[in-house]
PyMOL Python script that loads the backbone (N, CA, C, O; Angstrom):
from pymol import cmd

cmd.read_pdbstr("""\
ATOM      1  N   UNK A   1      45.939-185.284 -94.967  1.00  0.00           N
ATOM      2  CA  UNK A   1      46.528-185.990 -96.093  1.00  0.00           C
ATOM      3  C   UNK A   1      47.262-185.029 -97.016  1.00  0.00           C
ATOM      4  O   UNK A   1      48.344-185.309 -97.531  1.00  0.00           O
ATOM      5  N   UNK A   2      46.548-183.764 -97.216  1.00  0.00           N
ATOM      6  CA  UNK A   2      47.204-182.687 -98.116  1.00  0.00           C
ATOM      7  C   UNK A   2      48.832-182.402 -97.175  1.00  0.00           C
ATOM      8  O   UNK A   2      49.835-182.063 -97.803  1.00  0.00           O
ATOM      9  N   UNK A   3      48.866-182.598 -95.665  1.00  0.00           N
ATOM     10  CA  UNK A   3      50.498-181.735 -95.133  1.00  0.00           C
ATOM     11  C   UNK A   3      51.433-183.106 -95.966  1.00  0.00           C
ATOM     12  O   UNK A   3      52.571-182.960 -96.413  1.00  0.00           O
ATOM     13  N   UNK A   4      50.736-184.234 -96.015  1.00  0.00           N
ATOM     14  CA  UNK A   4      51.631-185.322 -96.523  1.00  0.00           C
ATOM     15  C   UNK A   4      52.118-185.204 -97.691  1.00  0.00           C
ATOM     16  O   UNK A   4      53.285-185.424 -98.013  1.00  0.00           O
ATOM     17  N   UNK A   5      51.421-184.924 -98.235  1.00  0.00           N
ATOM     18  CA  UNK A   5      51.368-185.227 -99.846  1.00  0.00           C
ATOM     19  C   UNK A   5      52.385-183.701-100.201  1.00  0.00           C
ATOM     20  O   UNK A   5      53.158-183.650-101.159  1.00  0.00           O
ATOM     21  N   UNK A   6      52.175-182.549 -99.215  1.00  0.00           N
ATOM     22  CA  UNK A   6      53.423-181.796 -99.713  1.00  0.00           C
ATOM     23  C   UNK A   6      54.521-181.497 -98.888  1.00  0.00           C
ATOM     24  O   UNK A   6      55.360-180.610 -99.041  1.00  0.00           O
ATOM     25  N   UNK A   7      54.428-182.286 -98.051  1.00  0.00           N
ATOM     26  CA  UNK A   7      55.887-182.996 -97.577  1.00  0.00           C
ATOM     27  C   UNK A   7      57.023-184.184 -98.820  1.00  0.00           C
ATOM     28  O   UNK A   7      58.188-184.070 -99.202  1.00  0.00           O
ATOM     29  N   UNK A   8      55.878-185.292 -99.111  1.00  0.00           N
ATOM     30  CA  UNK A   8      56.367-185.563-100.002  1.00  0.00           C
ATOM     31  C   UNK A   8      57.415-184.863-100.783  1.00  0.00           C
ATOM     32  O   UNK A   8      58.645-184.930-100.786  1.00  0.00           O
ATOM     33  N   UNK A   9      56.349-184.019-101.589  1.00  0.00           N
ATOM     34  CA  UNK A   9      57.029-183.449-102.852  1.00  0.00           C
ATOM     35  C   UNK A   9      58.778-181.715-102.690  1.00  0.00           C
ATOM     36  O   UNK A   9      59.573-181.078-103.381  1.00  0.00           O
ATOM     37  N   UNK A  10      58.158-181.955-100.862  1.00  0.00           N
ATOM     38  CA  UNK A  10      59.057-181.164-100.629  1.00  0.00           C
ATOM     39  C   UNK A  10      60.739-181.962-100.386  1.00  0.00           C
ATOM     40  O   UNK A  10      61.848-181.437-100.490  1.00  0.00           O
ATOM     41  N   UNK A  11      60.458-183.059-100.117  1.00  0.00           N
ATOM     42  CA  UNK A  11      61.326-184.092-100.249  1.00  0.00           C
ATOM     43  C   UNK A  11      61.993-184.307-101.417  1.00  0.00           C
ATOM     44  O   UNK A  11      63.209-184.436-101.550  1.00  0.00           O
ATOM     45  N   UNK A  12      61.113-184.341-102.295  1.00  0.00           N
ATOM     46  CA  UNK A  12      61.451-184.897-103.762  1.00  0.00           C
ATOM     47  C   UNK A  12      62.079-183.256-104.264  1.00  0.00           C
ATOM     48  O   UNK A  12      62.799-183.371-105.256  1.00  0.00           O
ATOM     49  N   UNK A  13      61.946-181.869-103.795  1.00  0.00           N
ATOM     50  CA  UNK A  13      62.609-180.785-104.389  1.00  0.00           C
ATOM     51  C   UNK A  13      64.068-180.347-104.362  1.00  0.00           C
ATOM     52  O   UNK A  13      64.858-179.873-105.178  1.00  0.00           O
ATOM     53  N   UNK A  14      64.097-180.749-102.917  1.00  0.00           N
ATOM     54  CA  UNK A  14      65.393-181.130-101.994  1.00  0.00           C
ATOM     55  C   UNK A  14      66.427-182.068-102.117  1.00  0.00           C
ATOM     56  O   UNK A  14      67.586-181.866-101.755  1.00  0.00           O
ATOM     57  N   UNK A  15      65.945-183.224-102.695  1.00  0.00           N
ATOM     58  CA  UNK A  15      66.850-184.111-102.920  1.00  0.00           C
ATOM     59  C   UNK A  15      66.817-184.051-104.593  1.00  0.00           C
ATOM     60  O   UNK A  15      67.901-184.560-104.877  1.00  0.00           O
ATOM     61  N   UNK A  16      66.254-183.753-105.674  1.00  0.00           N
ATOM     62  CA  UNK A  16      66.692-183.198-106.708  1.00  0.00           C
ATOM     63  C   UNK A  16      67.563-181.887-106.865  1.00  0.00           C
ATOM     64  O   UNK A  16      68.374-181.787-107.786  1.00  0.00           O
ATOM     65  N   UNK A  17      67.397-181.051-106.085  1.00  0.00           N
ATOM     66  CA  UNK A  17      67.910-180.180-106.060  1.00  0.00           C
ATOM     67  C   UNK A  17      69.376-180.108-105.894  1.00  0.00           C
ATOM     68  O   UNK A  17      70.130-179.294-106.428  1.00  0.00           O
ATOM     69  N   UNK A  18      69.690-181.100-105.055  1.00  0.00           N
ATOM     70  CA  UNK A  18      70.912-181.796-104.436  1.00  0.00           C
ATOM     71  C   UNK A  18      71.492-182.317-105.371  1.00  0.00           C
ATOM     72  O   UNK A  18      72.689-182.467-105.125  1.00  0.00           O
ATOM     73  N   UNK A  19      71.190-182.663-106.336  1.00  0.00           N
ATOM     74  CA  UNK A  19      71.444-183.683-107.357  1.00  0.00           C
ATOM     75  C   UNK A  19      71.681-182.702-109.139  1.00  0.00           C
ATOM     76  O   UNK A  19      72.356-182.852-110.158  1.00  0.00           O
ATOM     77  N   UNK A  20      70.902-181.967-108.739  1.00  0.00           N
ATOM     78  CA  UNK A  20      71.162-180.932-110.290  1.00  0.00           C
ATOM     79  C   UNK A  20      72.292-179.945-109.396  1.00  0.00           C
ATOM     80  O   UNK A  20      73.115-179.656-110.265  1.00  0.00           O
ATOM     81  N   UNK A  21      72.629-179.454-108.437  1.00  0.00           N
ATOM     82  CA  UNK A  21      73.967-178.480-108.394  1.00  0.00           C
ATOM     83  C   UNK A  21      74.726-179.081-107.690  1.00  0.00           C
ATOM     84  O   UNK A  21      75.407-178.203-107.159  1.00  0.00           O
ATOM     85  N   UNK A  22      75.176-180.402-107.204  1.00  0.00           N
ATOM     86  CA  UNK A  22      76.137-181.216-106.780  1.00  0.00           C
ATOM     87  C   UNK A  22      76.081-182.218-107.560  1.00  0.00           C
ATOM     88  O   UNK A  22      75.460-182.920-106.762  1.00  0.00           O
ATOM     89  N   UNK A  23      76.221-182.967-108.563  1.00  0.00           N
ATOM     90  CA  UNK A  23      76.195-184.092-109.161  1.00  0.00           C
ATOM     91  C   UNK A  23      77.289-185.169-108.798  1.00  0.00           C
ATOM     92  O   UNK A  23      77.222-186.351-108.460  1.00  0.00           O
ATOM     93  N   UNK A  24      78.069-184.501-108.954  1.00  0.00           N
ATOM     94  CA  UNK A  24      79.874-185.024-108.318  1.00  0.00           C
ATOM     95  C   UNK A  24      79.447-185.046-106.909  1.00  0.00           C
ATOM     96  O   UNK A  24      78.744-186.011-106.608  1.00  0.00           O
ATOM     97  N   UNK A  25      79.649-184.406-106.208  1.00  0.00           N
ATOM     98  CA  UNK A  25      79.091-184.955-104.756  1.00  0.00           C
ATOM     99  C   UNK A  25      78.461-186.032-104.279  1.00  0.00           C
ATOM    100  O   UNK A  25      78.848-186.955-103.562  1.00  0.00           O
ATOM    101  N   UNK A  26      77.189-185.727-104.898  1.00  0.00           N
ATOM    102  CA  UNK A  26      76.074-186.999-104.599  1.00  0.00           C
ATOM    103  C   UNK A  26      76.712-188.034-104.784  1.00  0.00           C
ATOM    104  O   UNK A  26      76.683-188.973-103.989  1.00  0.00           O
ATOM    105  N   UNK A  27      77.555-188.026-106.128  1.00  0.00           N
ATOM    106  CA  UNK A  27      77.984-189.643-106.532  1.00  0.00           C
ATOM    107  C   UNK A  27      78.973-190.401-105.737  1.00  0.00           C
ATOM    108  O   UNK A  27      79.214-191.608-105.694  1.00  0.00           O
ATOM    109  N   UNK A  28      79.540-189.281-105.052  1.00  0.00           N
ATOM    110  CA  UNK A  28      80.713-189.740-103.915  1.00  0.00           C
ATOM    111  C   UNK A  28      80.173-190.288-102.975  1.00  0.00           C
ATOM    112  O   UNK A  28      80.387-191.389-102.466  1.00  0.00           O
ATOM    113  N   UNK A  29      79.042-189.050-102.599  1.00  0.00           N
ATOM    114  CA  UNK A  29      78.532-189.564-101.309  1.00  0.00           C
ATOM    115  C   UNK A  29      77.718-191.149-101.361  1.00  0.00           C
ATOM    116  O   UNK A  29      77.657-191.940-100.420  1.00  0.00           O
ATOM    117  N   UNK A  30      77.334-191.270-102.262  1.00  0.00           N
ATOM    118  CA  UNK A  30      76.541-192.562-102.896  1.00  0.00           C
ATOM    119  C   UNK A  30      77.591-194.022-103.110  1.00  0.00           C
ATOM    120  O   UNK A  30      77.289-195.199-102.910  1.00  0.00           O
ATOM    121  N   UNK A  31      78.789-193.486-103.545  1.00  0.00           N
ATOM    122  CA  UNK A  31      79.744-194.255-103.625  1.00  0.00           C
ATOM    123  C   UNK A  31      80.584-195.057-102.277  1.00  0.00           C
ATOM    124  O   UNK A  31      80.913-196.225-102.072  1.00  0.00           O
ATOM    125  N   UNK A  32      80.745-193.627-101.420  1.00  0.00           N
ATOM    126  CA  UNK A  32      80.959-193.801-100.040  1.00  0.00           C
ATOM    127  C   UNK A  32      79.967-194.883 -99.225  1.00  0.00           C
ATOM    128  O   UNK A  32      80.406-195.647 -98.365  1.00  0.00           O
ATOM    129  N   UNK A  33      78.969-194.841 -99.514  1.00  0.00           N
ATOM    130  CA  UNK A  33      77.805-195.182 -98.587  1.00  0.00           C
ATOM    131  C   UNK A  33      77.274-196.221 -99.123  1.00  0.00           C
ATOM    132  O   UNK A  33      76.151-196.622 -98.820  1.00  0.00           O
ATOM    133  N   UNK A  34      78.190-196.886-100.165  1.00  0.00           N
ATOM    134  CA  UNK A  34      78.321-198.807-100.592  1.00  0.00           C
ATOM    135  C   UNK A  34      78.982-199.073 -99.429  1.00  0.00           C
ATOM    136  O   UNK A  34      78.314-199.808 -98.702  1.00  0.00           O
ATOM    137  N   UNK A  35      80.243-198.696 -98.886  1.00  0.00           N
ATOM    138  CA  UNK A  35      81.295-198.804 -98.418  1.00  0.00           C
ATOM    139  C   UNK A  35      81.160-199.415 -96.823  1.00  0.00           C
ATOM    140  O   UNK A  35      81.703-200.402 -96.326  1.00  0.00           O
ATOM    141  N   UNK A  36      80.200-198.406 -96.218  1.00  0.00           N
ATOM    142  CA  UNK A  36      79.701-198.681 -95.151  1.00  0.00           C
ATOM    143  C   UNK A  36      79.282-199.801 -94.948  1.00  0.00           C
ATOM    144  O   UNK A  36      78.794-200.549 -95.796  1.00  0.00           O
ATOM    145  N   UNK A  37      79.457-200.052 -93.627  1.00  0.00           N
ATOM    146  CA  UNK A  37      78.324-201.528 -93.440  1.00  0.00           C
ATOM    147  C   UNK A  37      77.084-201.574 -92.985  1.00  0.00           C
ATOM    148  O   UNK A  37      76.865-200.431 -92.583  1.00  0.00           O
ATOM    149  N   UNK A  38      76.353-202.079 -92.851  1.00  0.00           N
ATOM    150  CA  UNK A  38      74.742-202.110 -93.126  1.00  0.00           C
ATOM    151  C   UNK A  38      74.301-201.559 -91.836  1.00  0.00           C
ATOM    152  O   UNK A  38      73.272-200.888 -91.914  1.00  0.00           O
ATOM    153  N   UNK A  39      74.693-201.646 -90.960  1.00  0.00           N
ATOM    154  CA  UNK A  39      74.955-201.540 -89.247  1.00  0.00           C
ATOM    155  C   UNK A  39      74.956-200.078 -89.442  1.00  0.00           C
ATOM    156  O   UNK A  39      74.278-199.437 -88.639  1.00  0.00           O
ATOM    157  N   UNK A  40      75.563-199.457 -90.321  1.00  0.00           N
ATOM    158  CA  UNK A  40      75.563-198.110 -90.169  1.00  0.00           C
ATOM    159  C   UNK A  40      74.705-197.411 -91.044  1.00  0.00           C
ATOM    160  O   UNK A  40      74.245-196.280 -90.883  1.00  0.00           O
ATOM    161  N   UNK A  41      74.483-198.415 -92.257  1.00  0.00           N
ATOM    162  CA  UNK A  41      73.701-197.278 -92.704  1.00  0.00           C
ATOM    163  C   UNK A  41      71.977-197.502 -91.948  1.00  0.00           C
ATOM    164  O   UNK A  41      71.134-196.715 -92.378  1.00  0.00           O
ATOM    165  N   UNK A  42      71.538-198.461 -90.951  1.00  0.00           N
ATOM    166  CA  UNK A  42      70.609-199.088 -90.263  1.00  0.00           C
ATOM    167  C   UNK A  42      70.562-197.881 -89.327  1.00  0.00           C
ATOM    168  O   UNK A  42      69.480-197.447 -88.930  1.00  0.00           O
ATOM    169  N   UNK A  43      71.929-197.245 -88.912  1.00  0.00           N
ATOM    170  CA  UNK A  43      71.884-196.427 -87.503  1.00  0.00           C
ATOM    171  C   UNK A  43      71.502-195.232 -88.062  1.00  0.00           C
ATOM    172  O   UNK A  43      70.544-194.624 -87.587  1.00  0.00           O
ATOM    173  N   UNK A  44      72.148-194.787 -89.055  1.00  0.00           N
ATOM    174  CA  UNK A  44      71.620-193.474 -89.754  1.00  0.00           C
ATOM    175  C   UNK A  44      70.497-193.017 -90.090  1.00  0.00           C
ATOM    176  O   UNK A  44      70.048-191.878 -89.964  1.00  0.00           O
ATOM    177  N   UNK A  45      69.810-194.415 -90.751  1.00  0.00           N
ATOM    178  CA  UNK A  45      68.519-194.209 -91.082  1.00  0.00           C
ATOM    179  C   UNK A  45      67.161-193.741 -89.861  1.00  0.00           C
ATOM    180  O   UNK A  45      66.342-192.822 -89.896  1.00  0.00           O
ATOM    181  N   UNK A  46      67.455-195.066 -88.643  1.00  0.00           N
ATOM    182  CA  UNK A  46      66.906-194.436 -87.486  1.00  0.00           C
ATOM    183  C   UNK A  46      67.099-192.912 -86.915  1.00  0.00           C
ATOM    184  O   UNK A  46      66.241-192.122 -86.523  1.00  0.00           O
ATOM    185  N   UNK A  47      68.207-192.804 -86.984  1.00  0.00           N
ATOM    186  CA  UNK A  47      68.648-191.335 -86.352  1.00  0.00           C
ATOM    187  C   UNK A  47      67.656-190.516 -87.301  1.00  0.00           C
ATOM    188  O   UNK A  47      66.963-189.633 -86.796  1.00  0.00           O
ATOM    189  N   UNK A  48      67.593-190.736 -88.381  1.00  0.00           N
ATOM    190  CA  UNK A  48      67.156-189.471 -89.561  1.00  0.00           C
ATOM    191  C   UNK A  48      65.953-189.249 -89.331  1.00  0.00           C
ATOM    192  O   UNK A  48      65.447-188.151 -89.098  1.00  0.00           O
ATOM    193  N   UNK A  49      65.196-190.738 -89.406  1.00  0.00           N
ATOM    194  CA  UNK A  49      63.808-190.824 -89.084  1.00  0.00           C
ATOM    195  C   UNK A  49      63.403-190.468 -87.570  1.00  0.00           C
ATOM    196  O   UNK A  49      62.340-189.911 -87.294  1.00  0.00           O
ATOM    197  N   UNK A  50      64.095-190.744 -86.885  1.00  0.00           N
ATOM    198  CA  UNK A  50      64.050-190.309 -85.456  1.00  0.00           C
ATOM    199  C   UNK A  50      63.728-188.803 -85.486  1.00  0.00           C
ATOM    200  O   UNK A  50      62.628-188.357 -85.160  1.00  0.00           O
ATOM    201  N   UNK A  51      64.980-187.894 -85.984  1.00  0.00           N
ATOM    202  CA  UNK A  51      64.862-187.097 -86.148  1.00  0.00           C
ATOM    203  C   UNK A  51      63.587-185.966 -86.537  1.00  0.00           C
ATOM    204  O   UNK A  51      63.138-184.981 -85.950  1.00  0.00           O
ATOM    205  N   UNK A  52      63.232-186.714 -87.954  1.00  0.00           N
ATOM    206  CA  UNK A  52      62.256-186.165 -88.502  1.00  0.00           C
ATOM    207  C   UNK A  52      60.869-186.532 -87.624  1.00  0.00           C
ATOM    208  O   UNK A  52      59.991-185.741 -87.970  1.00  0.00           O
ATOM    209  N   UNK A  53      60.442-187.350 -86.732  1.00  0.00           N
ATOM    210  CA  UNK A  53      59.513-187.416 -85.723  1.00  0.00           C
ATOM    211  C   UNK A  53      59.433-186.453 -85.018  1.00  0.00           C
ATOM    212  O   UNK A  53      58.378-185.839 -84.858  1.00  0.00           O
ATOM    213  N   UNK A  54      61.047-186.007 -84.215  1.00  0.00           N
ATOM    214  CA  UNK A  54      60.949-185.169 -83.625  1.00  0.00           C
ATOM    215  C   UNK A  54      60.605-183.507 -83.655  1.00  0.00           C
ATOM    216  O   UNK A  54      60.304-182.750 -82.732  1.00  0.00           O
ATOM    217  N   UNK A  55      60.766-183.280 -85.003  1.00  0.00           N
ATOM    218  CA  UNK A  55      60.980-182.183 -85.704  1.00  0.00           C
ATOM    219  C   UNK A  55      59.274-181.705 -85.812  1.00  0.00           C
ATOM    220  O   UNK A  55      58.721-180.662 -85.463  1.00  0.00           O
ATOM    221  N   UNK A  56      58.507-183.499 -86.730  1.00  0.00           N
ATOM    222  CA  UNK A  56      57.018-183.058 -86.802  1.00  0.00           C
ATOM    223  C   UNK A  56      56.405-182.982 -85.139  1.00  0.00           C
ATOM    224  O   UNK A  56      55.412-182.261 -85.035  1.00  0.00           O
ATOM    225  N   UNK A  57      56.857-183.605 -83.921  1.00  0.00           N
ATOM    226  CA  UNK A  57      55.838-183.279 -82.813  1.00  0.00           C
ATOM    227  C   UNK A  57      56.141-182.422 -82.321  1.00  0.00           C
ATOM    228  O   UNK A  57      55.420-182.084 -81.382  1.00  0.00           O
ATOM    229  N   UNK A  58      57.315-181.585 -82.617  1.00  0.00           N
ATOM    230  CA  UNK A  58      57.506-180.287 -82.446  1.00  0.00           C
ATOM    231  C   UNK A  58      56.653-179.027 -82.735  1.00  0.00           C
ATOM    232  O   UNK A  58      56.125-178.226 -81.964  1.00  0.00           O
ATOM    233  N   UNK A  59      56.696-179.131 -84.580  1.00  0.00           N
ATOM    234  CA  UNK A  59      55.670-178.473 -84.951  1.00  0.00           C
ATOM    235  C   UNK A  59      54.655-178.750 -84.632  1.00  0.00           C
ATOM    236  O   UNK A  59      54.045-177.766 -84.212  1.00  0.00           O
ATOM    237  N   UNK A  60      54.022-179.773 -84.603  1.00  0.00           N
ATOM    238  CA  UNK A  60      52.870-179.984 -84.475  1.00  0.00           C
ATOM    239  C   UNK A  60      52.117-179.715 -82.652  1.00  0.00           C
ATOM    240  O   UNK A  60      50.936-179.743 -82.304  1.00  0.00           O
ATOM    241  N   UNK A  61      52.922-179.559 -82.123  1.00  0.00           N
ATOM    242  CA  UNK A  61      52.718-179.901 -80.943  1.00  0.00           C
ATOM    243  C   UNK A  61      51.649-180.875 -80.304  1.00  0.00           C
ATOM    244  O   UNK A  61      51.636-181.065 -79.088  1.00  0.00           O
TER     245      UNK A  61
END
""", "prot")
cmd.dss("prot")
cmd.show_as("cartoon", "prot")
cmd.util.cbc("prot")
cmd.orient("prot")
């Protein structure tokens, strides 16, 4: 429960972080990604999460 809980917050450092030295960015990218259609942002999300599965049974073996 503790690798979770600072995964979490490693999440939450990363994507603030993103956000205090790109501000203009983010907002584009945020702006952009109304734009899209749901279909895509549906595919992205899998891919990401996909991703991140793959990444933990990696480490984890």
């Amino acid at each position: 429960m503790d690798d979770l809980w600072a995964a979490l917050g490693l999440v939450l450092v990363i994507e603030g972080a993103l956000y205090a030295l790109f501000p203009d960015g983010m907002r584009n990218v945020l702006r952009r990604s109304l734009e899209l259609p749901a279909a895509a942002v549906r595919a992205a999300g899998i891919v990401g999460a996909g991703s991140g599965l793959v990444v933990i049974w990696l480490i984890r073996g």
